[in-house]
matplotlib code that plots the C-alpha trace (Angstrom):
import matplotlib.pyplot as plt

x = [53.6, 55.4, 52.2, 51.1, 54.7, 54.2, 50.9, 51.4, 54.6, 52.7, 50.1, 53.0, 54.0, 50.5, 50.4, 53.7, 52.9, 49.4, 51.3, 53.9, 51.4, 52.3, 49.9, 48.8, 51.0, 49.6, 50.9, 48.3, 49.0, 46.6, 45.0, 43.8, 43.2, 43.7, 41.4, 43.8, 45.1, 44.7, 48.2, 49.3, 52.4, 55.4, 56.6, 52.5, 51.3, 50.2, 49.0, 49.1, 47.3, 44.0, 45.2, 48.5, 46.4, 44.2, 46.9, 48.7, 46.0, 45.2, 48.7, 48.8, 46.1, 46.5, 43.1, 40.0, 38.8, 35.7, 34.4, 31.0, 30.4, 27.4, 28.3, 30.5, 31.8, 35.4, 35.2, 35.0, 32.7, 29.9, 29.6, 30.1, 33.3, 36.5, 39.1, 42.9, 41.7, 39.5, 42.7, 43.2, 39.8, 40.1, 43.6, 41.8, 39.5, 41.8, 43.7, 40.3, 39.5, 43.4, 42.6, 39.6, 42.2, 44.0, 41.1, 41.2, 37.8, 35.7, 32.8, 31.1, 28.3, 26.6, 23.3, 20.5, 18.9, 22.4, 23.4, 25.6, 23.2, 24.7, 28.1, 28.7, 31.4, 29.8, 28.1, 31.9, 33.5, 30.2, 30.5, 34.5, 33.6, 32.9, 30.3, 28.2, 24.9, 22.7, 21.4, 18.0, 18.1, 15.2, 13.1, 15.3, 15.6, 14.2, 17.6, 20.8, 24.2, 26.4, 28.9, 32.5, 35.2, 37.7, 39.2, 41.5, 42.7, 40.8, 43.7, 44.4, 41.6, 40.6, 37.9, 37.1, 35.2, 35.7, 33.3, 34.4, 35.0, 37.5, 36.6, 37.0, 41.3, 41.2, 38.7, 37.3, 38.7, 38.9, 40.2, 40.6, 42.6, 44.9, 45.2, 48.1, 48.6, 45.8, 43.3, 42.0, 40.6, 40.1, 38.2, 35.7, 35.1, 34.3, 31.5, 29.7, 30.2, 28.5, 25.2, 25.0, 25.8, 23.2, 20.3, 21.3, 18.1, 15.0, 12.6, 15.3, 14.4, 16.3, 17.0, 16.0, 18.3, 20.7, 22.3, 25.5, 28.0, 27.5, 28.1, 31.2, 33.2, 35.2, 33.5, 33.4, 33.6, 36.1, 38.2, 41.2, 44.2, 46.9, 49.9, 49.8, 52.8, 54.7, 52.6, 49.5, 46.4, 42.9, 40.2, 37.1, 34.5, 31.3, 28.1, 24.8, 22.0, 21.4, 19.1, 22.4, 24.7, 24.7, 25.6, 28.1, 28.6, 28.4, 26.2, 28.0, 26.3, 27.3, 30.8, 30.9, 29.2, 31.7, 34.4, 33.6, 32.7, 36.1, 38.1, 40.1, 41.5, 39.7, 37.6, 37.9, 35.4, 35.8, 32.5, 31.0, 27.5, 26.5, 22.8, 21.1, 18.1, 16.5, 17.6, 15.5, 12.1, 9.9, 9.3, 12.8, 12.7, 15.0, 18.0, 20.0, 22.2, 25.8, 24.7, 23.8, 27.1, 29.3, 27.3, 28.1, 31.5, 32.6, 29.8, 30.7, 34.5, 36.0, 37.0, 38.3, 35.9, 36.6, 34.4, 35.5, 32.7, 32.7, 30.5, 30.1, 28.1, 25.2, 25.3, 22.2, 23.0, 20.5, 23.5, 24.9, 22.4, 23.1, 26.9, 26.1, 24.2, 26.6, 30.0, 27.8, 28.5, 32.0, 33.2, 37.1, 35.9, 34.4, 37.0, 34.1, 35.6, 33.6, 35.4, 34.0, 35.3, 34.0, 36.1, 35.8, 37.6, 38.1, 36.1, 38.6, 38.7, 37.0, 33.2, 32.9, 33.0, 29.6, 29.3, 33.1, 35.3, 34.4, 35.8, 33.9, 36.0, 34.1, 36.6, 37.0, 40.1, 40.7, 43.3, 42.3, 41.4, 40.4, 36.8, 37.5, 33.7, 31.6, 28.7, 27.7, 26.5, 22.3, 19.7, 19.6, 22.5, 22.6, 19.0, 18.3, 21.7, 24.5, 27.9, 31.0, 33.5, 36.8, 37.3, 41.6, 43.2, 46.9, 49.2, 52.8, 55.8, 58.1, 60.0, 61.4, 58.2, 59.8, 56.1, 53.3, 50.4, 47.1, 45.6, 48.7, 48.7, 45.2, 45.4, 48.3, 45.7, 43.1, 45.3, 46.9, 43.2, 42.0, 45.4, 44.7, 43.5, 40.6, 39.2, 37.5, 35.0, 30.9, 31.2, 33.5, 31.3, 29.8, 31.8, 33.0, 32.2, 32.7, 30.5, 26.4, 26.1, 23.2, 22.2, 22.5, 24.1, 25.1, 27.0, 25.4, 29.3, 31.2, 34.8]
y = [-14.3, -14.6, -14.6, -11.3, -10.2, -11.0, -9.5, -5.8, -7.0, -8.4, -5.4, -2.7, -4.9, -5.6, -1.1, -0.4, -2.8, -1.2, 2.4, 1.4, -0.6, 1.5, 3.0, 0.9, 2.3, 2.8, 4.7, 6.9, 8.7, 11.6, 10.5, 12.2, 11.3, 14.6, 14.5, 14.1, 17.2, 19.5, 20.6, 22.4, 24.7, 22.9, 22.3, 22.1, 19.8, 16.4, 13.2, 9.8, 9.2, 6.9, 4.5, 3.5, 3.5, 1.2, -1.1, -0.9, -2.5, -5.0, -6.1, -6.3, -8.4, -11.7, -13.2, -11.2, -7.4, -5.8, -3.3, -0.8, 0.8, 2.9, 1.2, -0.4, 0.9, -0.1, -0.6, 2.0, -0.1, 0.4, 3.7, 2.8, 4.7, 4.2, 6.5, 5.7, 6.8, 3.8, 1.6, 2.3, 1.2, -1.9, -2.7, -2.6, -5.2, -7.6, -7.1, -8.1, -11.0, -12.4, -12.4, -14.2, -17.2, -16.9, -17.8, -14.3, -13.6, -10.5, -9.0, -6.1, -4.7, -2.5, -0.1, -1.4, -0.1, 0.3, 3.8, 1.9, -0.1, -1.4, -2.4, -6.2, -5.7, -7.7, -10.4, -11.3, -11.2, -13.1, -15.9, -15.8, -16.1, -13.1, -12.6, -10.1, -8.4, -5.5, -3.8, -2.1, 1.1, 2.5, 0.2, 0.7, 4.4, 5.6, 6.3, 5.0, 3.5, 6.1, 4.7, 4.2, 2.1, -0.7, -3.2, -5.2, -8.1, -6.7, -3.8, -1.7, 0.8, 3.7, 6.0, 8.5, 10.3, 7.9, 5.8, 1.8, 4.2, 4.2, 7.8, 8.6, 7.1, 9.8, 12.3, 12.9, 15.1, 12.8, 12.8, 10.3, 8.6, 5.6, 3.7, 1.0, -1.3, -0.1, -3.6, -1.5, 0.8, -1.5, -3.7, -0.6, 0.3, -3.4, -2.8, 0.0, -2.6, -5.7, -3.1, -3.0, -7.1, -8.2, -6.2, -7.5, -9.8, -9.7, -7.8, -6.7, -4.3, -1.8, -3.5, -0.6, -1.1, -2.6, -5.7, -5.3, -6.8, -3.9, -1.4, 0.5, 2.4, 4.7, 7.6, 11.5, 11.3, 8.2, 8.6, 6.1, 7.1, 6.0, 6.7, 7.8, 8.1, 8.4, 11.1, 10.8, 10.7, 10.6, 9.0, 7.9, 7.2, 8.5, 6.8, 8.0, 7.9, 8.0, 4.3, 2.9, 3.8, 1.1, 1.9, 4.5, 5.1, 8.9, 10.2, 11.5, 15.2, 15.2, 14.6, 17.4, 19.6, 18.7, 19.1, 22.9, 23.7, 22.6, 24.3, 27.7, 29.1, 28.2, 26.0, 24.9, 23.2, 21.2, 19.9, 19.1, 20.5, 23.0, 23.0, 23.9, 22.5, 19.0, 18.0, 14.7, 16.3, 18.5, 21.1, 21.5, 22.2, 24.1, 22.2, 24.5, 22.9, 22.7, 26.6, 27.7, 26.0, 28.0, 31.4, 30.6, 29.8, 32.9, 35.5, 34.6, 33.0, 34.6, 31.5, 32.1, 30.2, 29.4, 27.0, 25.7, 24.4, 22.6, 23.7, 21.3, 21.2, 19.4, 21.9, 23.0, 27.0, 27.8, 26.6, 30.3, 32.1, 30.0, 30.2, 34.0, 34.6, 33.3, 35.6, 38.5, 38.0, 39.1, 42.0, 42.7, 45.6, 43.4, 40.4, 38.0, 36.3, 33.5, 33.1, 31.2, 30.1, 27.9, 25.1, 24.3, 21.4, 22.4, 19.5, 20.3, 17.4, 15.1, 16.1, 12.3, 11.2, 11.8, 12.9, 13.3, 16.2, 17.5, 17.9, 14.9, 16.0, 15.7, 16.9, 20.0, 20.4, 22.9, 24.1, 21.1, 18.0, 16.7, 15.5, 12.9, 11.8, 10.4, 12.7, 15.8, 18.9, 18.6, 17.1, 13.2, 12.4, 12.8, 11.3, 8.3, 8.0, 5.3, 7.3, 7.6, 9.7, 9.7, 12.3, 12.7, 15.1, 14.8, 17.0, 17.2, 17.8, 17.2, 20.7, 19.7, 19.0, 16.2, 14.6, 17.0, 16.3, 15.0, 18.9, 20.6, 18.0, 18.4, 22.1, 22.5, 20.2, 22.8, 26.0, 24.3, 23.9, 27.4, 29.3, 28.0, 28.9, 26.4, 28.6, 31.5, 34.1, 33.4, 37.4, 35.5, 32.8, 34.4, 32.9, 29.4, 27.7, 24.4, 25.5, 25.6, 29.0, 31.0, 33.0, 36.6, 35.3, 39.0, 38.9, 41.5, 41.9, 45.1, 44.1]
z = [71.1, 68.0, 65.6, 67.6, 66.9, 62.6, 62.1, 62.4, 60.4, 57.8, 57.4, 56.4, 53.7, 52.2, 53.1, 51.2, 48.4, 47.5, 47.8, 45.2, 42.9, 39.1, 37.4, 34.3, 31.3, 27.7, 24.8, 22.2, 19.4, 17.8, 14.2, 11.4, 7.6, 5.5, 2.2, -1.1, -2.7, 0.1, 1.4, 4.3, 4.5, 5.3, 9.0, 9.5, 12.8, 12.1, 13.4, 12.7, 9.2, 9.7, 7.2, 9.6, 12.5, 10.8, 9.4, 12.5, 14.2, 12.1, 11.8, 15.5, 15.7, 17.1, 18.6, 18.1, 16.4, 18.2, 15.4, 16.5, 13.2, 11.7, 8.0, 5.9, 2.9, 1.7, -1.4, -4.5, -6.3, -3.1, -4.6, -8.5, -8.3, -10.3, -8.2, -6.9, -3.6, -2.8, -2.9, 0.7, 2.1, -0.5, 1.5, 5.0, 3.3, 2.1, 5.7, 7.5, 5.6, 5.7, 9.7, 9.5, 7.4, 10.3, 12.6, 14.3, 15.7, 14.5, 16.4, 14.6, 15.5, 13.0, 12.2, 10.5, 7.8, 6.3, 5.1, 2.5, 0.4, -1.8, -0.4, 0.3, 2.6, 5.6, 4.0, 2.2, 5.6, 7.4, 5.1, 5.7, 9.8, 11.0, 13.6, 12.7, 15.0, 13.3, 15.9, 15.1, 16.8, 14.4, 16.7, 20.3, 20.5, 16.8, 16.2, 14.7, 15.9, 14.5, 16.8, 15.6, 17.4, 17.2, 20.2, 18.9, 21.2, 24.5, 24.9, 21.7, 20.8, 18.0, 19.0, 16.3, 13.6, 10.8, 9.3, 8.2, 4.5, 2.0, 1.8, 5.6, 4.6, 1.5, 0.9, 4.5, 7.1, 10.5, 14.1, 16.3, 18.8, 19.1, 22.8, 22.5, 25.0, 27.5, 28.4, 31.5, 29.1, 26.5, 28.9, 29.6, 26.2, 25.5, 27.8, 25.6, 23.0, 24.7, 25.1, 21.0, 20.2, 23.1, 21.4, 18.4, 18.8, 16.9, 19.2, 21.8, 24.5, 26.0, 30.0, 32.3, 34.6, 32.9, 34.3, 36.7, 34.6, 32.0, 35.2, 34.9, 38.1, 35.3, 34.7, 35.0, 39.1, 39.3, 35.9, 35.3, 36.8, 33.9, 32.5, 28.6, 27.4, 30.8, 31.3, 34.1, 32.7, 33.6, 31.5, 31.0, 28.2, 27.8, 26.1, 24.3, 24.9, 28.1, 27.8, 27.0, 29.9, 32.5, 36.2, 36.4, 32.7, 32.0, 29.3, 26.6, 26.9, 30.7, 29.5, 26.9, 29.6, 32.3, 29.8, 28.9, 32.6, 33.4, 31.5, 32.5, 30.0, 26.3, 24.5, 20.9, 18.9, 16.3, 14.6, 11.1, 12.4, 15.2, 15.8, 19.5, 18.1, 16.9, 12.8, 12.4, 13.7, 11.6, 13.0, 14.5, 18.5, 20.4, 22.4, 24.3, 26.6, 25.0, 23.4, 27.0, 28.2, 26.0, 26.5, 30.3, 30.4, 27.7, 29.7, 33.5, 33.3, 30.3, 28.7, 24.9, 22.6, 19.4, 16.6, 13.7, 11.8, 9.0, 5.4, 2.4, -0.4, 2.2, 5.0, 6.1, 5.7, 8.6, 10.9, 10.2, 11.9, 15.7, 14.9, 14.6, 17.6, 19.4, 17.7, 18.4, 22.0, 21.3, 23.3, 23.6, 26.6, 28.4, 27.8, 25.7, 23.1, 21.1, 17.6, 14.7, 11.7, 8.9, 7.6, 3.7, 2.1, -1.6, -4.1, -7.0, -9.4, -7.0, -7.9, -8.9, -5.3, -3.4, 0.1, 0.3, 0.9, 4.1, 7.6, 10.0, 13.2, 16.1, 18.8, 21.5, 23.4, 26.3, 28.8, 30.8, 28.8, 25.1, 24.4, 21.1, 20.1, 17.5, 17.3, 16.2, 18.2, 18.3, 20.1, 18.4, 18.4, 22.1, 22.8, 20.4, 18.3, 19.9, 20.2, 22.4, 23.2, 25.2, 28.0, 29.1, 31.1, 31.3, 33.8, 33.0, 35.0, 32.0, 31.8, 28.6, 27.0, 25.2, 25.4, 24.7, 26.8, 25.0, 24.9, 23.5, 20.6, 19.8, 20.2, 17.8, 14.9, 15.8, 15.4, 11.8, 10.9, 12.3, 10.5, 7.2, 4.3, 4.4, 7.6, 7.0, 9.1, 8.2, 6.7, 4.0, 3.2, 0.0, -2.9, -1.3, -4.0, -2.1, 1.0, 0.6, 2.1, 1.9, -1.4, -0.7, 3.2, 4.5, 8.5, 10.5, 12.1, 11.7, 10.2]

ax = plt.figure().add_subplot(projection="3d")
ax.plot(x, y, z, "-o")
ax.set_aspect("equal")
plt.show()
């Protein structure tokens, strides 16, 4: 009688316990690297520079770095260049291989062919100890791994825009995000990892279906429940291409799909290149669904859209006419509103640096959540190019708003970058010096 008397006992323990269990608690912080001599007005919004981020992390380091990277490039010698600004990306150098003395393990996974030929950044750290897999994605998907993201010790992470660069720490405009202190997530993104080192075989095949233990339950339908920054959060990361999400991972596009759809109020965009077509393929085919998606959302729920696009000296000025079709849409009677502005970082006496001095964001935030990835808007970098991306919502009760939740931190970076004097409207394109607009590009707006 007295065992019959215990169990029902017993059972609202285990109950209450599993109600009370906390929420796993992380910390993140917003990061950017600002090219050099580009100033903002004072009292401006800003995030944590790349180069402490990076630093951070490696100082935090203790037992093992996981790096997926599309290249390395640390060093201004890689590019023949003798500039101040490389002594940053030299520094995260020196900081890697003082790890490997330490007998700190490094994992990084990297693209093959190598976009940085002539940098010897990973054979020096191979033949310090570090494990190294190039992963031929030419041959998986006909693609590349233009992947780029750090775990350092199975629960710190940095998901962003910048390339393994010295130029992405000084003359490249990035975004990313910081997770501190997070292994649940850590743990998942590790996942996406192990997917890139395990084909990092000679003659490797893509698994169809992949094996369970790459399976994942956090996704777009079952997101994280967390607290960031004593804030709850939900979050989840996304993979591309679709051959390389295991069970339950979502695809990258669904993410950025489910992200707009979601969202009640606006949606900004920012991206280094907007196409709703193919760029790799000749001739270029059409790709609509992220063009579609926007259309949608500012036609049939009045969401605010705005894009700020980036222009350099490499842009591909045929990107103006898609941004244009969709401004056109614009009507304040009918409450339409997509915005776009073009986002110019000024070369001044930095023309010695190539393929610098641009903005490489790769980011939209809305009323609802952030979208932080690595890839840009058109079709291959969703179907044969590796990438990630980080989906969080966070909803705040804080009436102070002592902490800012993820989207108003990310929207205040967007509205610095769209208020500045680097922004400007496509019918102001002609005479950016710094941007590789048409010849003779006329808007067909009315001012």
């Amino acid at each position: 009688n007295s065992g019959k008397k215990m169990l029902p006992s017993f059972s609202l323990t285990l109950k209450s316990t599993l109600i009370l269990l906390p929420l796993p608690s992380c910390s993140f912080q917003l990061v950017e690297s600002l090219p050099w001599d580009m100033p903002y007005g004072p009292n401006s919004s800003a995030a944590k520079p790349l180069y402490q981020a990076w630093m951070e992390l490696l100082n935090m380091t203790q037992e093992s770095i996981h790096v997926a990277s599309y290249y390395w490039s640390l060093t201004g010698e890689d590019l023949g260049v003798n500039d101040t600004s490389s002594k940053q990306g030299e520094d995260v150098l020196k900081k890697f291989k003082s790890l490997l003395l330490k007998n700190v393990s490094v994992f990084i996974a990297t693209s093959v062919p190598s976009k940085a030929k002539h940098s010897t950044d990973l054979e020096v750290l191979e033949k310090r100890g570090a494990h190294i897999k190039r992963i031929n994605f030419g041959q998986l998907t006909q693609g590349v791994m233009h992947t780029k993201f750090w775990i350092v010790d199975m629960k710190h992470v940095f998901l962003g825009s910048a390339n393994i660069d010295w130029r992405a720490l000084t003359q490249v405009k990035e975004v990313g995000v910081l997770i501190s202190n997070c292994s649940c997530l850590a743990k998942d993104l590790w996942k996406t990892f192990k997917t890139y080192w395990d084909l990092g075989e000679a003659n490797a095949t893509i698994p169809f279906p992949w094996p369970s233990n790459y399976s994942t339950n956090i996704n777009s339908h079952s997101p994280l429940e967390v607290q960031l920054n004593g804030t709850s959060t939900e979050a989840y990361f996304s993979a591309s291409p679709a051959s390389f999400c295991p069970g339950g991972r979502t695809f990258d596009l669904v993410a950025v799909l489910d992200v707009l759809y979601d969202a009640e109020k606006f949606v900004y965009v920012s991206m280094m290149d907007y196409f709703p077509t193919s760029r790799f393929r000749h001739p270029p085919r059409y790709w609509p669904p992220i063009d579609n998606a926007l259309r949608s959302v500012a036609l049939h729920q009045n969401i605010h859209i705005r894009l700020l696009i980036n222009c350099w000296v490499h842009t591909d000025s045929s990107m103006f006419r898609f941004l244009e079709s969709l401004s056109v849409l614009s009507d304040q009677h009918a409450n339409i509103t997509i915005e776009v502005k073009i986002f110019t970082v000024p070369v001044g006496n930095h023309t010695n640096i190539p393929f610098a001095r641009l903005n490489h964001s790769k980011y939209m935030v809305t009323d609802k959540a952030v979208y932080i990835g690595t890839s840009n808007w058109s079709e291959e970098y969703f179907s044969i190019t590796a990438g990630v991306g980080l989906v969080a919502k966070q909803s705040s009760t804080d009436a102070t708003k002592r902490n800012p939740t993820i989207q108003e931190q990310l929207r205040a970076l967007f509205e610095r970058d769209w208020n500045s004097k680097y922004s400007v409207k496509m019918e102001d394109l002609p005479g950016q010096k710094d941007c590789a607009w048409e010849d003779g590009f006329k808007s067909s707006f009315k001012s």
